[in-house]
LUMBAPA-924245 format. One line per 8 residues: number of its first residue (from 1); their letters; for each residue x, y, z of C-alpha. Coordinates in nm, 3 decimals. Example, Ala and Ser with C-alpha at 12.3 -4.5 7.8 and 13.67 -1.06 7.14 Angstrom:
# residues 2
1> as> 1.230/-0.450/0.780  1.367/-0.106/0.714
# end
This chain:
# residues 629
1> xxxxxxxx> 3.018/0.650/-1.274  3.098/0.530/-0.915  3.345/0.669/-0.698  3.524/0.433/-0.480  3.651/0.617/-0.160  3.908/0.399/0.069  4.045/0.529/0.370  4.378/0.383/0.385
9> xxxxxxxx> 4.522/0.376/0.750  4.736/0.075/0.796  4.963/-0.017/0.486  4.990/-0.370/0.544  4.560/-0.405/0.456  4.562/-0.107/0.211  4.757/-0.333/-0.074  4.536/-0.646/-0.036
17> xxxxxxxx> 4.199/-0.413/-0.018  4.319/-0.187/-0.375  4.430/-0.473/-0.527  4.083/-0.684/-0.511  3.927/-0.357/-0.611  4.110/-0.367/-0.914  4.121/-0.705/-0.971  3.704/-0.766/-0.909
25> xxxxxxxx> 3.520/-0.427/-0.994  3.386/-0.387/-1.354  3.192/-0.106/-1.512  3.274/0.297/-1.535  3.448/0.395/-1.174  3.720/0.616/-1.016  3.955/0.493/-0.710  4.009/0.774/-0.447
33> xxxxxxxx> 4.243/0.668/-0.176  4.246/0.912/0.150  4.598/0.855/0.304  4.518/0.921/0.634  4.775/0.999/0.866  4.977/1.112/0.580  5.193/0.753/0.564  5.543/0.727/0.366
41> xxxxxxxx> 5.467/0.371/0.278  5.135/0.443/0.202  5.262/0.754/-0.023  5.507/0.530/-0.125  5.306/0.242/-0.320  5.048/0.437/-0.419  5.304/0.642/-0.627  5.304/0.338/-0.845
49> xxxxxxxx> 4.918/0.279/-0.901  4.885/0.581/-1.194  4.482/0.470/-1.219  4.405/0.586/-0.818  4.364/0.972/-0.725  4.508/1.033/-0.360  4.379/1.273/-0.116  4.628/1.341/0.181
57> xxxxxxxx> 4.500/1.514/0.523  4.762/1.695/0.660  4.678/1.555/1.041  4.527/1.201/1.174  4.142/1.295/1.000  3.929/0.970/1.084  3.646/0.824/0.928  3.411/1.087/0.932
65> xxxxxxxx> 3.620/1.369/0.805  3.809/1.158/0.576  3.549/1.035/0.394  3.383/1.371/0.285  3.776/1.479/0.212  3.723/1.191/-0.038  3.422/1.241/-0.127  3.498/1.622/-0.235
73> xxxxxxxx> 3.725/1.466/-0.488  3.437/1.262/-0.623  3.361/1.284/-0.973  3.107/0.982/-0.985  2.696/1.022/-0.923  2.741/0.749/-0.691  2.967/0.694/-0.389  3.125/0.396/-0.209
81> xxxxxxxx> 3.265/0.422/0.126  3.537/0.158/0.184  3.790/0.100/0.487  4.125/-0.058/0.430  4.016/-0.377/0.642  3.742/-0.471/0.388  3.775/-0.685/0.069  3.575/-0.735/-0.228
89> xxxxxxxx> 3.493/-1.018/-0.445  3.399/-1.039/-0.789  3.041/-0.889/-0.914  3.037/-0.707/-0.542  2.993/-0.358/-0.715  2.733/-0.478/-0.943  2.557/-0.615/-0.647  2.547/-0.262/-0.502
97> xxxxxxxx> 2.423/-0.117/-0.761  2.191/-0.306/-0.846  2.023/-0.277/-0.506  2.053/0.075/-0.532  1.848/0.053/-0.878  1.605/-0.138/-0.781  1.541/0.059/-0.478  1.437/0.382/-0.584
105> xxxxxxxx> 1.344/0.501/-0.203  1.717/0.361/-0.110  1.981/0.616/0.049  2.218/0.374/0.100  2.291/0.000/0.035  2.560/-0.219/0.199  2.697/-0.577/0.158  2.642/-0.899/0.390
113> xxxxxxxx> 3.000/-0.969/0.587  3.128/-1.278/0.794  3.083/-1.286/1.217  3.360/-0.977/1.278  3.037/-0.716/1.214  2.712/-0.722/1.395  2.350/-0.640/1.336  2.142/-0.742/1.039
121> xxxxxxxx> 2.452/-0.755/0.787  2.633/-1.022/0.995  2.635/-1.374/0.843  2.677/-1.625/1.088  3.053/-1.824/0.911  3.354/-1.723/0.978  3.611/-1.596/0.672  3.965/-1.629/0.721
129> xxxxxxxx> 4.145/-1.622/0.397  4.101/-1.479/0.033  4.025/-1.845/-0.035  3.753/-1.866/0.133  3.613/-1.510/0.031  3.611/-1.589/-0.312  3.416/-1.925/-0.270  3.152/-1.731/-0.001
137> xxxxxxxx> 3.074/-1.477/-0.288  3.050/-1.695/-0.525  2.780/-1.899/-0.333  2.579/-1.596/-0.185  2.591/-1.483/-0.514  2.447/-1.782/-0.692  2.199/-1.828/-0.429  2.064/-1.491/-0.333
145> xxxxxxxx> 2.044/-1.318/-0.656  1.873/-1.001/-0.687  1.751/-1.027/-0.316  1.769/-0.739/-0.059  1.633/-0.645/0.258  1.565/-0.366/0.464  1.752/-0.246/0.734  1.778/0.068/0.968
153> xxxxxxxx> 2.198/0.056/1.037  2.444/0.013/0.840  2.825/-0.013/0.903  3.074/0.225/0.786  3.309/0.008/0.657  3.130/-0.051/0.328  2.875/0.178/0.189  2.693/0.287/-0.095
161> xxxxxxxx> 2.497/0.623/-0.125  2.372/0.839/-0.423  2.584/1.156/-0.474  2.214/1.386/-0.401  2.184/1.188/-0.097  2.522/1.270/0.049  2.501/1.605/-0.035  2.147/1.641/0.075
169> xxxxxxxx> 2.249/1.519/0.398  2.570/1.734/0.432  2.823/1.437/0.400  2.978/1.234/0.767  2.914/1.486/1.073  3.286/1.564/1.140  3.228/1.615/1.544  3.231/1.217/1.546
177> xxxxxxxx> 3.644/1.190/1.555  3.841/0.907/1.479  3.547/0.666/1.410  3.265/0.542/1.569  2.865/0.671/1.538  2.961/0.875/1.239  2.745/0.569/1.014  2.498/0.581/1.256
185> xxxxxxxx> 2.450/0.950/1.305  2.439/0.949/0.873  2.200/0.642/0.858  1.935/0.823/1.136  1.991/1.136/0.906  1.854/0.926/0.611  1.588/0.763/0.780  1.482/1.123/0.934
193> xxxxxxxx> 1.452/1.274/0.559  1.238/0.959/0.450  1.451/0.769/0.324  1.557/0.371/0.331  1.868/0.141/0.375  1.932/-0.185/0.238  2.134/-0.449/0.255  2.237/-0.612/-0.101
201> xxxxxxxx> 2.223/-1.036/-0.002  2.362/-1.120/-0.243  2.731/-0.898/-0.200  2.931/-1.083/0.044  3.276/-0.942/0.111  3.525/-1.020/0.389  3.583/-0.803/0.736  3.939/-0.850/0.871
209> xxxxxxxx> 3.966/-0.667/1.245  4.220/-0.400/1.169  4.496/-0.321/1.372  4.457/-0.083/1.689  4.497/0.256/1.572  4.747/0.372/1.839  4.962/0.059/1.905  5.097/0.227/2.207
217> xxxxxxxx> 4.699/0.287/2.399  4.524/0.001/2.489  4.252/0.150/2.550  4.181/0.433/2.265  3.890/0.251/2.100  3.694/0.260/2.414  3.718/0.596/2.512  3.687/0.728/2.176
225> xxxxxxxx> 3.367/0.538/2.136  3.222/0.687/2.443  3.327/1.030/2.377  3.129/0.948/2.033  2.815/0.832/2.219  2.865/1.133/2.432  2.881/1.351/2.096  2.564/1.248/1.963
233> xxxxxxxx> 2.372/1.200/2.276  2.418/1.563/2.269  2.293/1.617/1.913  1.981/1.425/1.928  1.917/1.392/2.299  1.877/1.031/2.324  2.082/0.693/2.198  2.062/0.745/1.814
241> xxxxxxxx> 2.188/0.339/1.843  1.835/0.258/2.032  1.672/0.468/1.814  1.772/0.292/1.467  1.751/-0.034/1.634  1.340/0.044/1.730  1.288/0.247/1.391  0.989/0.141/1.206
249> xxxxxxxx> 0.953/0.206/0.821  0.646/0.349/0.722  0.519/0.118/0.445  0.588/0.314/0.078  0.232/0.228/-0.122  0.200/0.152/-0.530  -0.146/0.294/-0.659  -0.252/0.079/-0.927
257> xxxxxxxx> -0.556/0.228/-1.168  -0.740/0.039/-1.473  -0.837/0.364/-1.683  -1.012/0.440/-2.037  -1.156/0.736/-2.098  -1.172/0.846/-1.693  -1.098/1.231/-1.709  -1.483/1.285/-1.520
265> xxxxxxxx> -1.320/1.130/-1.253  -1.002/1.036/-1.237  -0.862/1.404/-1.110  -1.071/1.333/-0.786  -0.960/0.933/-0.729  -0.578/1.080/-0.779  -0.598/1.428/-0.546  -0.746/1.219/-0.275
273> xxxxxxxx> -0.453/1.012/-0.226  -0.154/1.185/-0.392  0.012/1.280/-0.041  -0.041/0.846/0.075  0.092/0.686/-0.202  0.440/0.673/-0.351  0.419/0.564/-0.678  0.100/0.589/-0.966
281> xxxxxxxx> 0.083/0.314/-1.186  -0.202/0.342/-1.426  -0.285/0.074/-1.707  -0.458/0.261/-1.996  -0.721/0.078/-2.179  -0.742/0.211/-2.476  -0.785/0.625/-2.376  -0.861/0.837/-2.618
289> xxxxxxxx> -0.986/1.203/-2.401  -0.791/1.367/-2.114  -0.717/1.103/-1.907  -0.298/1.136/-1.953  -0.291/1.482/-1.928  -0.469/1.452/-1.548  -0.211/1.150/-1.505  0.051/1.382/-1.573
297> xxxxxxxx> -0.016/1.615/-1.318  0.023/1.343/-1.088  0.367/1.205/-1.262  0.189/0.849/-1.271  0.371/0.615/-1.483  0.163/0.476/-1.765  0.106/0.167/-1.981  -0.029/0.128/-2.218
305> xxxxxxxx> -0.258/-0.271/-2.305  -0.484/-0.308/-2.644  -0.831/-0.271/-2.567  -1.026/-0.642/-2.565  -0.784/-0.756/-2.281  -0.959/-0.913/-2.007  -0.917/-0.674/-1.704  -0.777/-0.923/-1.450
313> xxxxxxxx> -0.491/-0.995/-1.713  -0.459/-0.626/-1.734  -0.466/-0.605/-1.353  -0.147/-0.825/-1.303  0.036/-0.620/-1.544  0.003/-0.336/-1.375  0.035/-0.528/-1.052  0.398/-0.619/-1.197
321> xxxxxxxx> 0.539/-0.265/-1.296  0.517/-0.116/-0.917  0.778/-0.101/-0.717  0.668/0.015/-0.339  0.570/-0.244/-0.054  0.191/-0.224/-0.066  -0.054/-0.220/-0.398  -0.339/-0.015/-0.333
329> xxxxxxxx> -0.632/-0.099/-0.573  -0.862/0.178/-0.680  -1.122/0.187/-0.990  -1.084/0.569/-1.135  -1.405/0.680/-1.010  -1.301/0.571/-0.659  -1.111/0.828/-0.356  -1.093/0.854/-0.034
337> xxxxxxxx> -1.287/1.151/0.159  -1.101/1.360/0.437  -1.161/1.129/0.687  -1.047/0.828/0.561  -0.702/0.991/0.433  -0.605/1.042/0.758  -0.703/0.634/0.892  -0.507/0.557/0.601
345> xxxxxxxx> -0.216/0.711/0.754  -0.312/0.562/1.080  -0.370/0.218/0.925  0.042/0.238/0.711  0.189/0.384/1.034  0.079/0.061/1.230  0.237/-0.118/0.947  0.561/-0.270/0.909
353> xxxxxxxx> 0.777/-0.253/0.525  0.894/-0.642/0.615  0.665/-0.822/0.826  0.279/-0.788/0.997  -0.022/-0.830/0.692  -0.037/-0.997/0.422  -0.362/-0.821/0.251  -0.532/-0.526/0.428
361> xxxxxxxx> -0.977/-0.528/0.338  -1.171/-0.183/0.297  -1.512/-0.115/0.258  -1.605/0.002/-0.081  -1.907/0.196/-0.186  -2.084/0.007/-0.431  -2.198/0.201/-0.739  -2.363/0.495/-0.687
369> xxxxxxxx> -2.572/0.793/-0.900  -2.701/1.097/-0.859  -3.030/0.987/-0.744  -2.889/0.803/-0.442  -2.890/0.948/-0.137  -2.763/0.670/0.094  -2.374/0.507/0.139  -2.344/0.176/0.113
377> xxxxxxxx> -2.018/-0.018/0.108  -1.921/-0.398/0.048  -1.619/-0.488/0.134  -1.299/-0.663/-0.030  -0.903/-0.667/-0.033  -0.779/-0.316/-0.149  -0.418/-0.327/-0.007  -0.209/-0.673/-0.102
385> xxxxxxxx> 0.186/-0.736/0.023  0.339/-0.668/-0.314  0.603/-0.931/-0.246  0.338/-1.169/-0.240  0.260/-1.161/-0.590  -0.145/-1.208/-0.541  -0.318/-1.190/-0.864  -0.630/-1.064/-1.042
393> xxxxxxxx> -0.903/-1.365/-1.130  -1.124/-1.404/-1.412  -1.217/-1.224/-1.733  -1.528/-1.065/-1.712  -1.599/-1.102/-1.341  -1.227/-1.049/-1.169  -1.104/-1.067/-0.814  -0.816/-1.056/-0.596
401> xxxxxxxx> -0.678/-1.369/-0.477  -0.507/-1.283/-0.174  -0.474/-1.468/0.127  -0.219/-1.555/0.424  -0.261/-1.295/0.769  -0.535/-1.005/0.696  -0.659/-0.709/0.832  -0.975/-0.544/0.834
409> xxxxxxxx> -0.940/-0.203/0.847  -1.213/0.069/0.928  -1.119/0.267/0.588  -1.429/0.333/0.333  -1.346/0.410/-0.044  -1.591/0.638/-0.163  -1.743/0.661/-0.501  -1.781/0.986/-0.793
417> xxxxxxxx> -2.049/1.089/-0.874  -1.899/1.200/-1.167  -1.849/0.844/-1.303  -1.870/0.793/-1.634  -2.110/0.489/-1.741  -2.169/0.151/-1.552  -2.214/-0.105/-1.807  -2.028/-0.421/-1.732
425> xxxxxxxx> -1.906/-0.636/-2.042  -2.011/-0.988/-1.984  -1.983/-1.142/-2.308  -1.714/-1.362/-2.216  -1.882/-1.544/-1.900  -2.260/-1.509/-2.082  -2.076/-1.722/-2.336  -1.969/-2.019/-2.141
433> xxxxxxxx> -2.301/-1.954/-1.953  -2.535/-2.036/-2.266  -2.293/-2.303/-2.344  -2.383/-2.492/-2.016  -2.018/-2.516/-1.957  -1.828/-2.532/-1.651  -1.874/-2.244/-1.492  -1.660/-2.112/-1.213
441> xxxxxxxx> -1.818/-2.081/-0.864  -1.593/-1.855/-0.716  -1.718/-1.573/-1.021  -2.084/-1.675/-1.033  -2.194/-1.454/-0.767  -1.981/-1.144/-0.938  -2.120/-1.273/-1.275  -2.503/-1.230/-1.111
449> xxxxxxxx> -2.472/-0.895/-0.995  -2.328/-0.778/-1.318  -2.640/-0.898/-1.499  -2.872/-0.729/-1.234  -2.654/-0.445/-1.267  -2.720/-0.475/-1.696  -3.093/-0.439/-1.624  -3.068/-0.837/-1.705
457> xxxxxxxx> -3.274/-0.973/-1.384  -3.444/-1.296/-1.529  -3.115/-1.376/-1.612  -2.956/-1.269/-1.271  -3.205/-1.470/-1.087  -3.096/-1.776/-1.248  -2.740/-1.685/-1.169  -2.791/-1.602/-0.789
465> xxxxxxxx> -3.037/-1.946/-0.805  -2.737/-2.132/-0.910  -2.521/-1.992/-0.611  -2.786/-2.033/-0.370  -2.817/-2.418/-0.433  -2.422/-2.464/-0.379  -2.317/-2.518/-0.030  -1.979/-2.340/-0.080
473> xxxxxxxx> -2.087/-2.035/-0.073  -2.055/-1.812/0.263  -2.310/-1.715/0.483  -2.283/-1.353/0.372  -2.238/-1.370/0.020  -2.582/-1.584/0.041  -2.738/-1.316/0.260  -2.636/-1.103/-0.048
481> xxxxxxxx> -2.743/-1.288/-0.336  -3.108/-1.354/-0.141  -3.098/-0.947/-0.146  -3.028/-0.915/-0.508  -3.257/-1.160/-0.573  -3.547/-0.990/-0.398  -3.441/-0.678/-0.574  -3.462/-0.852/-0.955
489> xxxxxxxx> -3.781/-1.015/-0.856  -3.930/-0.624/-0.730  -3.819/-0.537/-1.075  -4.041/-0.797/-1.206  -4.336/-0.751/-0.992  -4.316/-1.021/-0.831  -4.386/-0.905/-0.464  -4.494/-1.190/-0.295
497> xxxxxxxx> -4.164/-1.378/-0.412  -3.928/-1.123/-0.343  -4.058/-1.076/0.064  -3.988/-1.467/0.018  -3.653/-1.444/-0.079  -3.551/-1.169/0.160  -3.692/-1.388/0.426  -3.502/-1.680/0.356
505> xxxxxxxx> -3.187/-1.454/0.439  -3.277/-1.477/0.778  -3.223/-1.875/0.770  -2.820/-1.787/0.713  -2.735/-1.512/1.011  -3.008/-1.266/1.212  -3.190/-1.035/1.020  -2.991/-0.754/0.891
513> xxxxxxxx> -3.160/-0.334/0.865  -3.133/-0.412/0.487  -3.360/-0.697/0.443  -3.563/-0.537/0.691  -3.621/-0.193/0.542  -3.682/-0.384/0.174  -3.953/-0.595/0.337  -4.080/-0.202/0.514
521> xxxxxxxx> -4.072/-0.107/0.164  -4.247/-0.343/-0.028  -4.556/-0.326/0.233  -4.545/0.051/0.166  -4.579/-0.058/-0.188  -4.883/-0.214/-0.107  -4.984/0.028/0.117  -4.951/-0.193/0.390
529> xxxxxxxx> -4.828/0.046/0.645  -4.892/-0.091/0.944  -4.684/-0.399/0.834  -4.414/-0.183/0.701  -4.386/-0.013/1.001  -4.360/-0.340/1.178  -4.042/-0.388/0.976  -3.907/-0.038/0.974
537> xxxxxxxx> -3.866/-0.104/1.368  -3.705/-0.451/1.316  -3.410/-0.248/1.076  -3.364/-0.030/1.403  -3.355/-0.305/1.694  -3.180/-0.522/1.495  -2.803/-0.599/1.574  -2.511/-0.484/1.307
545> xxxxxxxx> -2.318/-0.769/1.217  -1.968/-0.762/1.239  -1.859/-1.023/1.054  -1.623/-0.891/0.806  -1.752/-0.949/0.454  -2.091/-0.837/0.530  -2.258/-0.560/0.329  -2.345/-0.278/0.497
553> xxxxxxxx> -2.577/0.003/0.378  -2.501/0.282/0.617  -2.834/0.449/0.599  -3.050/0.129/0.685  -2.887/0.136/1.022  -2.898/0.472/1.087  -3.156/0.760/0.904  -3.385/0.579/0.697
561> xxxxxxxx> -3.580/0.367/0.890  -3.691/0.676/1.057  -3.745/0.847/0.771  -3.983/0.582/0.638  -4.142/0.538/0.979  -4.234/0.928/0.961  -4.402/0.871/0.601  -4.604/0.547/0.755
569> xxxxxxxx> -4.711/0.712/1.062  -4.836/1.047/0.827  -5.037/0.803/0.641  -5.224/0.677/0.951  -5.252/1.003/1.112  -5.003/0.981/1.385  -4.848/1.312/1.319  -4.652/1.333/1.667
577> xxxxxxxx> -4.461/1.029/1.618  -4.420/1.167/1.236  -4.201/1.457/1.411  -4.053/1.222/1.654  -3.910/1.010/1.386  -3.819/1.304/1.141  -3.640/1.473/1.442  -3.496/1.092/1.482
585> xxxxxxxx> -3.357/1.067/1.137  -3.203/1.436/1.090  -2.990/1.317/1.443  -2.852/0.987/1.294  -2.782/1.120/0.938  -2.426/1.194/0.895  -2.334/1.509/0.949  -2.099/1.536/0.610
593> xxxxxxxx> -2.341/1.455/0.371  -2.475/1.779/0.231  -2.726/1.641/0.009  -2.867/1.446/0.284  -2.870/1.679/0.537  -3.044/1.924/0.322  -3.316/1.694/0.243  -3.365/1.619/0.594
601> xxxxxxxx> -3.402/1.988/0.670  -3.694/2.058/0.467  -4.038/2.119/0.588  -4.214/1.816/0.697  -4.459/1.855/0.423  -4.158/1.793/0.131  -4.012/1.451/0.326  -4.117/1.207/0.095
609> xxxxxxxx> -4.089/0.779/0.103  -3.768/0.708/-0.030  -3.679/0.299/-0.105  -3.513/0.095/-0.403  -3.264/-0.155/-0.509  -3.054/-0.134/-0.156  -2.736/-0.285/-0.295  -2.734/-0.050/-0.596
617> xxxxxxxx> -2.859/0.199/-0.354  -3.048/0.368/-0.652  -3.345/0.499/-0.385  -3.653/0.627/-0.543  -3.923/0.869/-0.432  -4.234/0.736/-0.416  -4.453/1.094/-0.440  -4.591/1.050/-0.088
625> xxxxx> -4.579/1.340/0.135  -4.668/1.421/0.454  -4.919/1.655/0.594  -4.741/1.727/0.926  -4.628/2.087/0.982
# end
């Protein structure tokens, strides 16, 4: 139920502003009129009105006090602040709450008025008659349905807050006499705790400028304002009115989670972010082990699809159920390591709730196992605007369509090691693919690297042929299928071809460490060392490319050129430039990464060659050791 609270201070308004309250407010609700100033006339019409309560101070109380006077009355879970000099039209308390429902993060909620209020509630028209109220509402109504906006002030003359809220917040700060800064003071309060404030567009109701208090003193208004801004100068020690007009919402952030049968992972992906995010939404697949009882833990709301759904379908749905400004993407076996947790925070505090990007990118690690030593990340959109209703793209093969202002952040989502199998189902795009159909571009490189990934490379090199020989594809995305490609065709034993394809990456942007410490490595395969090392020193005088969508494995720019340098060099005898570059590579390997660290701390004679499929980063010992001390 919703209690209606109206401070009634000049009779003349009071009977217009009950009586469209009656007349236009539907649903369970209570009418508690404060009779401030203790009025016969008041006293005396509201003796006839047997479905109001009345609440009469025994001196002058003001806004602030009189409200919570009301308010203590309240039987309702949800309250409505409303002044004598405001009046409703029909639907305006559905409006309200509505907003309020929708808005789980919400505090408060207030209407849209005509040109007597100011800030971002003020609609530019003026309203001078009931007549013209009840046409205004009726068009906002009809043509803002459903829609709200944020805000950071809202005016006391009209407002709705959740009974928790109020009392959470200890009700109007009674030092604020009379009126004035006693919404404001309330409305920092709010934002201070985390919460929001919104404005329901579509409730329109009518200010009328009340008449002056104390006839008799001109000038009351004024100097009880200032005393006011005085007051709470002296509370928070600076203009609370400055401060809500520069406030800055912290963007709230939906996690969205495909899941089956994730429990090896899925307690790690949901820790690492569970103090970021605001809401869990995960779209089950068909579970059958532990995965909801680790959702639980997290209270994650959960759907549930059939299993044979095409993920991007699946995707949108769960895309659909969240509720919070931002969608964060994340696969189950995906988190977020210590570091990145806190440029998260870094990245939504430069954010706005209404306005700045669109789609934010992150590097992701590709996948990973235990044999795989080295980080390497790709990256694509991971945090999409949810008002902008991007959606998932494809069946087997799915992406993100987002577009509009971007951001690339600096944030990498690590991958489990704990994942659970990495077997992609194809069958629906192998299908149109035997068929000779019409297959779409945009999912053909995807579609390529899933059938490398399947241990399929004959059939992957045809794929990453195919995208290769069309000119829409970027300069990156061909720099990755010519890597791929070199990889299947390694696979295949086809060395000669594959230093030929990861040469002709070099015709689309300068050579990159990767290509340059596979071509290293497939001289050391022939135990071409002096070649390889020839190549081992390109991968560390080579430029990083900062184009966004480029690949990047970490350790080809930083520890493993020197690493392989060290092997080459033992092999030709060169054992002081074998220390040099073992020294070399335990400075530039990251400091976090225990397992690498460790192996770059053993004596010379364990360091081994390490190479492999880059992109997969699955990196393979080759059994050569060195003889340096």
């Amino acid at each position: 139920m919703t209690s209606i609270i109206l401070l009634a201070q000049h009779a003349a308004l009071l009977k217009q502003c009950l009586s469209r309250i009656l007349m236009h407010t539907d649903g369970a609700f209570e009418v508690i009129v404060v009779n401030d100033g203790a009025s016969h006339e008041i006293a005396a019409w509201l003796g006839k009105a047997d479905d109001t309560k009345v609440v009469t101070p025994e001196n002058l109380a003001g806004v602030a006090k009189g409200y919570n006077l009301g308010a203590a009355s309240a039987a309702g879970d949800t309250l409505v602040f409303i002044r004598d000099h405001m009046y409703v039209a029909e639907g305006w308390l559905d409006s309200l709450t509505s907003c309020l429902g929708k808005n789980p993060d919400a505090a408060m909620v207030g209407p849209v008025c005509n040109d007597g209020v100011s800030g971002t509630q003020r609609l530019p028209f003026s309203c001078d008659s009931m007549q013209q109220l009840n046409n205004a509402a009726q068009a906002v109504s009809l043509t803002r349905e459903g829609r709200a906006r944020l805000a950071t002030r809202l005016i006391g003359g009209l407002l709705m807050i959740r009974l928790e809220v109020f009392d959470e917040l200890g009700g109007f700060d009674e030092r604020f006499e009379l009126e004035t800064y006693e919404d404001d003071d309330l409305c920092f309060r709010a934002l201070k705790r985390g919460y929001r404030l919104y404005v329901a567009e579509d409730c329109f109701v009518r200010y009328e400028t009340p008449p002056a208090l104390f006839s008799e003193d001109p000038d009351w208004y004024t100097r009880q304002m200032q005393k006011n801004k005085a007051a709470a100068t002296e509370k928070w020690g600076f203009d609370i009115t400055e401060a809500l007009s520069g406030w800055r919402y912290r963007p709230t952030v939906s996690l969205c989670v495909l899941v089956g049968n994730s429990e090896a992972s899925l307690e790690e992906c949901l820790s690492s972010v569970s103090g970021l995010v605001d809401e869990i939404i995960l779209m089950d697949i068909g579970s059958t082990g532990g995965t909801r009882h680790i959702a639980a833990k997290y209270e994650a709301k959960i759907a549930e699809i059939e299993s044979g759904v095409d993920h991007a379908h699946a995707r949108n749905l769960a895309g659909d159920l969240a509720t919070r400004d931002y969608l964060l993407w994340l696969e189950p076996d995906e988190f977020l390591r210590a570091a990145d947790v806190e440029r998260f925070k870094d990245l939504l505090s430069s954010l706005s709730g209404d306005t700045d990007y669109d789609y934010v990118s992150i590097r992701y690690e590709l996948p990973i196992d235990d044999a795989d030593w080295a980080t390497a990340s790709l990256r694509r959109v991971g945090l999409v605007k949810r008002k902008k209703r991007f959606r998932w793209i494809g069946t087997d093969c799915e992406y993100l369509d987002a577009g509009g202002n971007g951001l690339h952040s600096d944030i990498d989502i690590a991958r489990s090691r704990r994942r659970v199998g990495s077997h992609r189902d194809l069958s629906g795009y192998e299908a149109l693919w035997s068929s000779g159909g019409d297959f779409p571009f945009e999912n053909l490189l995807d579609f390529a690297d899933g059938l490398a990934d399947n241990g399929l490379p004959e059939q992957a090199l045809n794929a990453y042929e195919r995208f290769l020989q069309n000119p829409d594809g970027s300069a990156e995305k061909r720099i990755h299928a010519c890597a791929r490609s070199a990889d299947c065709l390694m696979e295949l034993g086809r060395t000669e071809e594959a230093r030929g394809k990861a040469m002709q990456s070099f015709a689309y942007a300068l050579p990159r460490a990767e290509l340059c410490c596979r071509l290293g490595f497939y001289f050391v395969k022939e135990g071409n060392y002096e070649e390889a090392i020839t190549w081992y020193k390109a991968a560390l005088g080579v430029p990083r490319s900062d184009a966004p969508e480029a690949g990047l494995h970490h350790s080809s720019w930083t520890w493993l050129p020197h690493l392989q340098l060290s092997a080459c060099y033992d092999r030709l005898g060169q054992y002081d430039l074998v220390r040099a570059h073992i020294e070399a590579a335990r400075d530039s390997a990251p400091q976090d990464d225990i397992r690498i660290s460790a192996f770059l701390r053993q004596p010379y004679s364990f360091i081994s060659f390490v190479g492999g499929k880059n992109n997969e980063r699955r990196e393979e010992e080759e059994g050569i050791e060195t003889n340096a001390l």
